[in-house]
C-alpha positions as CSV (number, residue, x, y, z in Angstrom):
1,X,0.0,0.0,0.0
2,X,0.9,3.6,-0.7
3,X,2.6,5.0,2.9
4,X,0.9,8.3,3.9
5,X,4.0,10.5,3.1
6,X,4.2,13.5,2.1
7,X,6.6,13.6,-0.7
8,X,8.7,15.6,-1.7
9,X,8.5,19.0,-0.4
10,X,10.2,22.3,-2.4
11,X,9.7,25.4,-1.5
12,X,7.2,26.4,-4.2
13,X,4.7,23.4,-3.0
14,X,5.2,22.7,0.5
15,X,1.7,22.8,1.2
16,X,0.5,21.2,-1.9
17,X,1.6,17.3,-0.6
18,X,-0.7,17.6,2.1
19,X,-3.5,17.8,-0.3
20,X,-4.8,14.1,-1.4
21,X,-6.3,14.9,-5.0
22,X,-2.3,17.3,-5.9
23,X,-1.2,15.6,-9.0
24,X,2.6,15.4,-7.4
25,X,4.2,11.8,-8.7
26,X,5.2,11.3,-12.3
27,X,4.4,8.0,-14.1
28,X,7.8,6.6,-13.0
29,X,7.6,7.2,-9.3
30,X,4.2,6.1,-8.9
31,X,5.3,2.9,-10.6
32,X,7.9,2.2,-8.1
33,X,6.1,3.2,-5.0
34,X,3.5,0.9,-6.2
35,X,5.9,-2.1,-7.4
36,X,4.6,-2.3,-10.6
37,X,4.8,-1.4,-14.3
38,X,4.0,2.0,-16.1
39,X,1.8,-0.1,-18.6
40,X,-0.5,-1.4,-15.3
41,X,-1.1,2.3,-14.5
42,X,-1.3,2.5,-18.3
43,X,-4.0,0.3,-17.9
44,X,-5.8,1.7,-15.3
45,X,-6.3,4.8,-17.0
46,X,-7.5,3.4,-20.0
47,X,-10.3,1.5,-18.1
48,X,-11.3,4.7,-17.1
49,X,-10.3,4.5,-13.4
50,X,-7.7,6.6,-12.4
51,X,-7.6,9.3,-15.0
52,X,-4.5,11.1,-14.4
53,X,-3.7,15.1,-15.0
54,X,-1.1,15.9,-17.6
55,X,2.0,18.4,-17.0
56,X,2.6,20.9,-19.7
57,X,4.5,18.6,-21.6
58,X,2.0,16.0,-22.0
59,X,3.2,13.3,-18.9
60,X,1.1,11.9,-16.6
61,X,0.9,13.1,-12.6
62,X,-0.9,11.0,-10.8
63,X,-2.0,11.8,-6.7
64,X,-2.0,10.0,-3.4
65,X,-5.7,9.1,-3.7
66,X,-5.6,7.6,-7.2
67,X,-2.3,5.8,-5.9
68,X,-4.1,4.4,-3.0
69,X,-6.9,3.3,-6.1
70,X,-4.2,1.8,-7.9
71,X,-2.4,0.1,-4.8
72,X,-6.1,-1.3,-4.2
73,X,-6.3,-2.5,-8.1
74,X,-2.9,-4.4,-7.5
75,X,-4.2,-5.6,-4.5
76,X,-7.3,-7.2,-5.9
77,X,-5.6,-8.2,-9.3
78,X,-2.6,-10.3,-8.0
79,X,-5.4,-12.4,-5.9
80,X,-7.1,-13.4,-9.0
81,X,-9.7,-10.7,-10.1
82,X,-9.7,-9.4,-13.4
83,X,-8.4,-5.9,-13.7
84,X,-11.5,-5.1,-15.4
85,X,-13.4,-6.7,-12.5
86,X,-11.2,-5.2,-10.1
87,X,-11.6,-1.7,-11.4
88,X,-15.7,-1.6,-11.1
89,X,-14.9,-3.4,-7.5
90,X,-12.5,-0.1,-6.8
91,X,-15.3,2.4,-8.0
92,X,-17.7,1.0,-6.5
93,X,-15.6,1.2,-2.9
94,X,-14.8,4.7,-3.3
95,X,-18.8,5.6,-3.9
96,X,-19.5,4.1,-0.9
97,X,-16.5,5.8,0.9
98,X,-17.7,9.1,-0.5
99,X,-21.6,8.5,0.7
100,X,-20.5,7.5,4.2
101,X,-18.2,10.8,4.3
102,X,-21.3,13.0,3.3
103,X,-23.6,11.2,5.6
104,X,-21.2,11.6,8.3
105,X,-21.8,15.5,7.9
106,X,-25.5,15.2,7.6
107,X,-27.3,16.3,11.2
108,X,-28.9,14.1,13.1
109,X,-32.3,13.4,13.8
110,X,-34.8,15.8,11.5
């Protein structure tokens, strides 16, 4: 799983690693935090999952949450699941995460 690091920190984006959804780990390191292959997170943006933003030049930057997604996808894929499978397993987690979160902030009672 993806530790709960901050990153790298320079002075012009200190803040910015605290932030789960900043786009601050290139193709390459995401890879090797995640012990796999560029062409798995290839992958996983292709099925549509983790949709990564681009930097000016066109490269991928992916963030903590969508490597925590992918970490998950790994997860689910090297026990047998299909990575088609295991990406609509991984959406379907992260909606229910998100409801709970809202409902959390809802007030009791009525």
């Amino acid at each position: 799983m993806i530790p709960d690091q901050q990153g790298p920190v320079t002075s012009s984006g200190a803040g910015k690693f605290d932030d789960e959804q900043y786009p601050g780990y290139t193709m390459g390191r995401a890879a090797d935090m995640l012990g796999t292959t560029q062409g798995f997170l290839r992958s996983l943006d292709e099925a549509g999952l983790i949709i990564p933003q681009r930097s000016a030049g066109g490269h991928r930057r992916y963030s903590r949450h969508q490597l925590r997604l992918a970490a998950r996808v790994r997860e689910l894929v090297d026990g047998g699941t299909a990575i088609d499978a295991a990406c609509r397993i991984i959406t379907l987690e992260d909606q229910l995460h998100e409801a709970q979160r809202r409902n959390a902030k809802l007030p009791v009672g009525g």
